[in-house]
C-alpha positions as CSV (number, residue, x, y, z in Angstrom):
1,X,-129.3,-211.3,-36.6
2,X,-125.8,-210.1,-37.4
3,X,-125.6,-208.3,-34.2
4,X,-126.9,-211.0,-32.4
5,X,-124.1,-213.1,-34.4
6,X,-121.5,-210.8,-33.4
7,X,-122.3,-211.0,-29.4
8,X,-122.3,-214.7,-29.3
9,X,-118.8,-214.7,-31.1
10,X,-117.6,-211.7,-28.9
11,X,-119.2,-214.2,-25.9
12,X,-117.5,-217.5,-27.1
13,X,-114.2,-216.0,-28.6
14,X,-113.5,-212.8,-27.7
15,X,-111.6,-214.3,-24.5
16,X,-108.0,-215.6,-24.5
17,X,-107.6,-219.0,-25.3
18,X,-105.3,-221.4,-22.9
19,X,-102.2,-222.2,-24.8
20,X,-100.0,-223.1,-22.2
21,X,-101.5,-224.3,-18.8
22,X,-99.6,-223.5,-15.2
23,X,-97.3,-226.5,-14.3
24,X,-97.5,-225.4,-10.5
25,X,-100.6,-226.7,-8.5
26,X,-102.2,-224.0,-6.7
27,X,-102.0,-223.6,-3.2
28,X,-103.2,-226.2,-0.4
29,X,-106.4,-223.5,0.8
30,X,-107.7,-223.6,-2.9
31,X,-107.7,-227.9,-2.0
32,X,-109.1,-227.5,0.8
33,X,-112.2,-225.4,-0.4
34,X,-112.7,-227.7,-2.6
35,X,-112.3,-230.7,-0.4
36,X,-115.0,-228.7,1.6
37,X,-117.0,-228.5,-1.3
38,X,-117.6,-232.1,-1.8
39,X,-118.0,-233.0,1.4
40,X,-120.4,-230.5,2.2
41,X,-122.9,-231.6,-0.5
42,X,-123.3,-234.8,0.8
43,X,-125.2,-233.5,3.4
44,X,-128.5,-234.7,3.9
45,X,-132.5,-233.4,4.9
46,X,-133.4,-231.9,7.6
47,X,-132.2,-229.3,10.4
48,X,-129.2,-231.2,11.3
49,X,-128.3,-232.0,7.5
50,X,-129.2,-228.5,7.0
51,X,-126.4,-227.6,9.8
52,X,-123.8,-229.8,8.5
53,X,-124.1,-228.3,4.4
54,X,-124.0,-225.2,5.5
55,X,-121.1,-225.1,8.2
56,X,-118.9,-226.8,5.6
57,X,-119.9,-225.0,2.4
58,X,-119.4,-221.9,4.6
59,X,-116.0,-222.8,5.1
60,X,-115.2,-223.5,1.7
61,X,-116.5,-220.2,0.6
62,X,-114.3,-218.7,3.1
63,X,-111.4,-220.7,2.3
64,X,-111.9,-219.4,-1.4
65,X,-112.2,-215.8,-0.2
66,X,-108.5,-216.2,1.3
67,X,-107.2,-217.6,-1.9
68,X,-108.5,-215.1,-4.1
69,X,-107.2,-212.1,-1.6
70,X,-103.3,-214.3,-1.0
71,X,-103.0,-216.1,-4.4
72,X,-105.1,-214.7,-7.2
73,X,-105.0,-211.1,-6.2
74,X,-108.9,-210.8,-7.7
75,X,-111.2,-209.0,-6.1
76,X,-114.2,-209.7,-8.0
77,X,-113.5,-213.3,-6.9
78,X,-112.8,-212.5,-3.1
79,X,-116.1,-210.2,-3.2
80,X,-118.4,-213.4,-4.5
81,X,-117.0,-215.3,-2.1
82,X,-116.8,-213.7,0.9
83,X,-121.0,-213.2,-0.2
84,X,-121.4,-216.7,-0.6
85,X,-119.8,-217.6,3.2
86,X,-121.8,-214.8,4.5
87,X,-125.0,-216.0,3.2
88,X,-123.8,-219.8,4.4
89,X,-122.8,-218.1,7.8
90,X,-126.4,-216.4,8.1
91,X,-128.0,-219.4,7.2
92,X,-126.5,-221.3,9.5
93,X,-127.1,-219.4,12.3
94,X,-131.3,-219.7,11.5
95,X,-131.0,-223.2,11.5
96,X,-129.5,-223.0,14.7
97,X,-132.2,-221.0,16.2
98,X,-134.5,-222.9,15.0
99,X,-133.3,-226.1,16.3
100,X,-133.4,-224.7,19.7
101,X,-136.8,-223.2,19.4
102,X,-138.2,-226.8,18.5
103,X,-136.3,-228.1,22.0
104,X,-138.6,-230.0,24.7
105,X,-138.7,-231.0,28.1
106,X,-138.3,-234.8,28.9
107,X,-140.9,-236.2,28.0
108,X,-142.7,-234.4,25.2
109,X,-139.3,-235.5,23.9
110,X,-140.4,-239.1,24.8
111,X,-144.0,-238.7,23.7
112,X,-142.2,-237.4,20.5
113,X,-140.6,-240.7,20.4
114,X,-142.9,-243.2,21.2
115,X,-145.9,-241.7,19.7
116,X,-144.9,-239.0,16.8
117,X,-141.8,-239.8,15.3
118,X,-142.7,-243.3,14.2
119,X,-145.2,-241.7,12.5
120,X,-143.2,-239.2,10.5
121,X,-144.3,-236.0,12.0
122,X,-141.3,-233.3,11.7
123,X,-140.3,-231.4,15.1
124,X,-141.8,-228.5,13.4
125,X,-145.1,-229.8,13.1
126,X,-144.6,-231.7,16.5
127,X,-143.5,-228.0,18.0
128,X,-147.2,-226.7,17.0
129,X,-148.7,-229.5,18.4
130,X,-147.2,-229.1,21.7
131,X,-147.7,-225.5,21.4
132,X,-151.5,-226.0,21.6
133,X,-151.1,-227.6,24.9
134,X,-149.0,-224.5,26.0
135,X,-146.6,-227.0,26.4
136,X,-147.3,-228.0,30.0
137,X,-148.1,-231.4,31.3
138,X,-150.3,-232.0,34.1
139,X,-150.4,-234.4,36.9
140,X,-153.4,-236.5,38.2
141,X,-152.4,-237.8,42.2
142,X,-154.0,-241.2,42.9
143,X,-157.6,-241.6,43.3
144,X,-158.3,-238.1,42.2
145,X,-160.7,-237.7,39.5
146,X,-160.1,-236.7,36.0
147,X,-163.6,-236.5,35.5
148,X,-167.0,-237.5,37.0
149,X,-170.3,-239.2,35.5
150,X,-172.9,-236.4,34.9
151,X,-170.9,-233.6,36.1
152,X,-167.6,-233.1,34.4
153,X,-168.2,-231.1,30.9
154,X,-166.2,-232.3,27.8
155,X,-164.3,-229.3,27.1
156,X,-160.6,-230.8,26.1
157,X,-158.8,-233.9,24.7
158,X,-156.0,-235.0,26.8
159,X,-153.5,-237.7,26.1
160,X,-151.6,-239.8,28.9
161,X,-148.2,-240.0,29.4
162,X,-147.9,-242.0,32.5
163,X,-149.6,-243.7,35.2
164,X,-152.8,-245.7,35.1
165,X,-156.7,-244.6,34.7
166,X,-159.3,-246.4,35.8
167,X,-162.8,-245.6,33.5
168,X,-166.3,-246.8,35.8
169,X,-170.1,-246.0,35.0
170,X,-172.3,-246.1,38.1
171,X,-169.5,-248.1,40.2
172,X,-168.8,-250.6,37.7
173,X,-165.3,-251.3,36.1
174,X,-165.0,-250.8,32.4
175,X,-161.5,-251.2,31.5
176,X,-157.6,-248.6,32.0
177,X,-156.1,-246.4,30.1
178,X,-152.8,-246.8,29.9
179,X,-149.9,-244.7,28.7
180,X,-150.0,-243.1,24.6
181,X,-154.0,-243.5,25.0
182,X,-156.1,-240.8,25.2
183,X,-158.3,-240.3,28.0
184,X,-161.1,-238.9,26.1
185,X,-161.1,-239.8,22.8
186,X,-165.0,-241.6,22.7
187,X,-166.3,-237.9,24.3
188,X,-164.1,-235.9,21.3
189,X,-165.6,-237.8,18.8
190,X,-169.0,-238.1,19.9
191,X,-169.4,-234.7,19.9
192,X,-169.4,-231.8,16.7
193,X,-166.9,-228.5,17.1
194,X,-170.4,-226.6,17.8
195,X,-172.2,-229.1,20.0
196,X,-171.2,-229.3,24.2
197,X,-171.5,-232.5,26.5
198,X,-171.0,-234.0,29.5
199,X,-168.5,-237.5,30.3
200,X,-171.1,-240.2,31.2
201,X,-168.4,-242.3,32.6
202,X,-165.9,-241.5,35.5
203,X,-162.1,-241.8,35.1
204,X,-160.0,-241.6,38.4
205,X,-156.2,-242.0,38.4
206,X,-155.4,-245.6,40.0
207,X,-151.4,-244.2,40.6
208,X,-150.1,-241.2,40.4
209,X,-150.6,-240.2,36.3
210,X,-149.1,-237.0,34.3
211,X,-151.1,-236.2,31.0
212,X,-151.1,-233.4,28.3
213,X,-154.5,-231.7,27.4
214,X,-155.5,-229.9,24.4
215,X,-158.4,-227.1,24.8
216,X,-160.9,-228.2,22.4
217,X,-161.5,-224.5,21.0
218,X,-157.6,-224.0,21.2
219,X,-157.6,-227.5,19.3
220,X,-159.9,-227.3,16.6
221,X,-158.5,-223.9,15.7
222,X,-155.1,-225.6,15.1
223,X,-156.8,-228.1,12.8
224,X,-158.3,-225.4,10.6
225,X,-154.6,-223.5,10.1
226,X,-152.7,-226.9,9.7
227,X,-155.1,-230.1,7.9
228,X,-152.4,-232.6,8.1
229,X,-152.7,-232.1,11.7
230,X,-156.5,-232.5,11.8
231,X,-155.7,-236.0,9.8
232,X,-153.0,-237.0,12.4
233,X,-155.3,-236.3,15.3
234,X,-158.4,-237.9,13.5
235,X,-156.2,-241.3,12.8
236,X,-154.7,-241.3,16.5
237,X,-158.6,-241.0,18.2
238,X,-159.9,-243.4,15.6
239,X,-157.2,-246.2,16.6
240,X,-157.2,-245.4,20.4
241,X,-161.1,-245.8,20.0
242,X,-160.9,-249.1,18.5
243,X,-158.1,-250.3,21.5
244,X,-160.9,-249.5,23.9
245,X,-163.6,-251.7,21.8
246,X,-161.1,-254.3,22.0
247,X,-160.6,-253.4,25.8
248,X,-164.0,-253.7,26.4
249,X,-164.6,-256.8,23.9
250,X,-161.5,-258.9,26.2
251,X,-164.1,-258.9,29.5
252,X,-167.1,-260.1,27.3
253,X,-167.4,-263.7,28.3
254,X,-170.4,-265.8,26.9
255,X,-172.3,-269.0,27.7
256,X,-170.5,-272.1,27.5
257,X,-167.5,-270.7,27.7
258,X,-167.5,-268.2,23.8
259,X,-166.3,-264.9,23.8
260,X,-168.2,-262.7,21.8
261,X,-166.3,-260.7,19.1
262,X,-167.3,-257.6,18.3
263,X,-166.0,-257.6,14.8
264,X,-168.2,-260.7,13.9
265,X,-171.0,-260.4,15.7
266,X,-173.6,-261.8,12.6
267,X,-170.9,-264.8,12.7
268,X,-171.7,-265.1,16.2
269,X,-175.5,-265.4,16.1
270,X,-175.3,-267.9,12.9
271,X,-172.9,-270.0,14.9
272,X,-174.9,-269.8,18.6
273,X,-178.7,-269.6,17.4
274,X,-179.9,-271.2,20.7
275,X,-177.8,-268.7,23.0
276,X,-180.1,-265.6,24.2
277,X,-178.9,-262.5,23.8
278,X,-177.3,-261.1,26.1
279,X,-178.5,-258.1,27.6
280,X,-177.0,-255.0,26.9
281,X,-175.2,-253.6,30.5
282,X,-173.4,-250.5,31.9
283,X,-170.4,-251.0,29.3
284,X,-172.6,-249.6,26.6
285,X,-172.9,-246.3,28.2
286,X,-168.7,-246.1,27.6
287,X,-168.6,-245.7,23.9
288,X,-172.0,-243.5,24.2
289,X,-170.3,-240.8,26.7
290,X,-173.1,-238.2,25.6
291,X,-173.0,-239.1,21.9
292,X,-176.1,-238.5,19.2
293,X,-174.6,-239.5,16.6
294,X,-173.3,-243.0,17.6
295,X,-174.8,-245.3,15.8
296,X,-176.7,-248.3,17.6
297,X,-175.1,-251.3,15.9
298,X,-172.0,-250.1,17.2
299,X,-173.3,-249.5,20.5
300,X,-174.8,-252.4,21.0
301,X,-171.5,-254.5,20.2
302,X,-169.8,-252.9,22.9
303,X,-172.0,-253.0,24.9
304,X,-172.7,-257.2,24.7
């Protein structure tokens, strides 16, 4: 104990004590670090706040490294320093780099915008997305087909970023897809990762339409690495399929002039009992697209 005694004294006292401080200020780069200083931690999150604490606390550390070497004479002091801005320097210089590796053409820099960034998804998590798709987008001319009834194998999930698609079943108009909806999101859902289908409906391109597709393989291996991107895409297909119930619920017109709504529809048959049913036609085969698992009650809604 009396050693340990004896080091905290030597610790706390064994230094000279301040009698007399300077009465000169020292010199205007010592300020200036220190002006530096302050500013630089009121930096804030991300790359660009990132960028901005460490250009400035790198020049403060530099700025202190000149001092020490012109006023103090210390090397110990310059050493730490210079450290300090060189670490700043290098970490600056990552952040850079990584900024421009998360840099996108036009407009996965507008899908980022309209779609992804209201959301709160970083432009690194964004960047792996876009990854997946091998970051290319693809165009669809007019009347071209993005995929045919019977024939066309559901093999990806594509998103649209422009244009107009129009979705049939055996000639008959269902409803568009418009830009930010996904052209297949009823087929990706209907399906497991395992099982393999085909569209039941047809979607042709009524203008000239650019879209982004993800391989599903490619796709579902992303969701295993990353979950909170298997959530994101699971809430994104789960509210673009209920715009396309609501699509399809808007051209539902019943008898004496009542819509049916497909989000009350025991409502509806308490408050019409002497209205027949209504027959269930091609618009049911939309939200089926090759799908076991639907189940019929929701089906059948759809479909009135």
């Amino acid at each position: 104990m009396g050693e340990n005694a004896s080091f905290w004294e030597s610790l706390i006292y064994a230094h000279p004590t301040c009698t007399s401080w300077k009465q000169e200020a020292e010199g205007s780069i010592y300020h200036l670090a220190s002006i530096l200083f302050v500013v630089g931690f009121m930096g804030g999150s991300g790359f660009f706040g990132l960028l901005y604490v460490f250009s400035l606390l790198g020049l403060g550390f530099l700025c202190s490294s000149v001092w020490a070497w012109l006023d103090v004479c210390a090397a110990d002091i310059f050493s730490w320093n210079f450290v300090l801005f060189t670490i700043c320097f290098v970490q600056f210089i990552y952040v850079t780099y990584q900024v421009r590796s998360v840099a996108f053409d036009r407009e996965f820099q507008d899908l980022y915008s309209a779609l992804f960034q209201p959301l709160g998804i970083s432009l690194t998590v964004y960047r792996k997305i876009v990854l997946c798709c091998d970051a290319e987008v693809i165009t669809l001319e007019k009347e071209h087909c993005y995929a045919m009834q019977g024939k066309t194998p559901i093999d990806k999930l594509s998103l649209l970023v422009s244009g107009r698609i129009r979705v049939t079943v055996d000639g008959e108009f269902l409803h568009y897809i418009f830009p930010l909806q996904f052209l297949d999101s009823p087929e990706w859902d209907s399906l497991r990762p395992t099982e393999e289908g085909i569209f039941q409906v047809t979607l042709t391109a009524e203008t000239d339409c650019r879209y982004v597709a993800w391989r599903r393989k490619k796709l579902y291996l992303l969701f295993a690495k990353h979950r909170f991107i298997s959530r994101l895409f699971s809430i994104l297909i789960g509210s673009d399929i209920a715009e396309k119930l609501y699509a399809l619920n808007d051209r539902v017109r019943m008898g004496q002039g009542f819509r049916y709504d497909i989000r009350l529809p025991n409502f509806y048959h308490v408050a019409l009992p002497e209205t027949p049913p209504v027959q269930p036609s091609h618009h049911s085969h939309h939200l089926q697209r090759g799908s076991p698992r639907r189940k019929p009650a929701v089906v059948t809604n759809c479909g009135s």
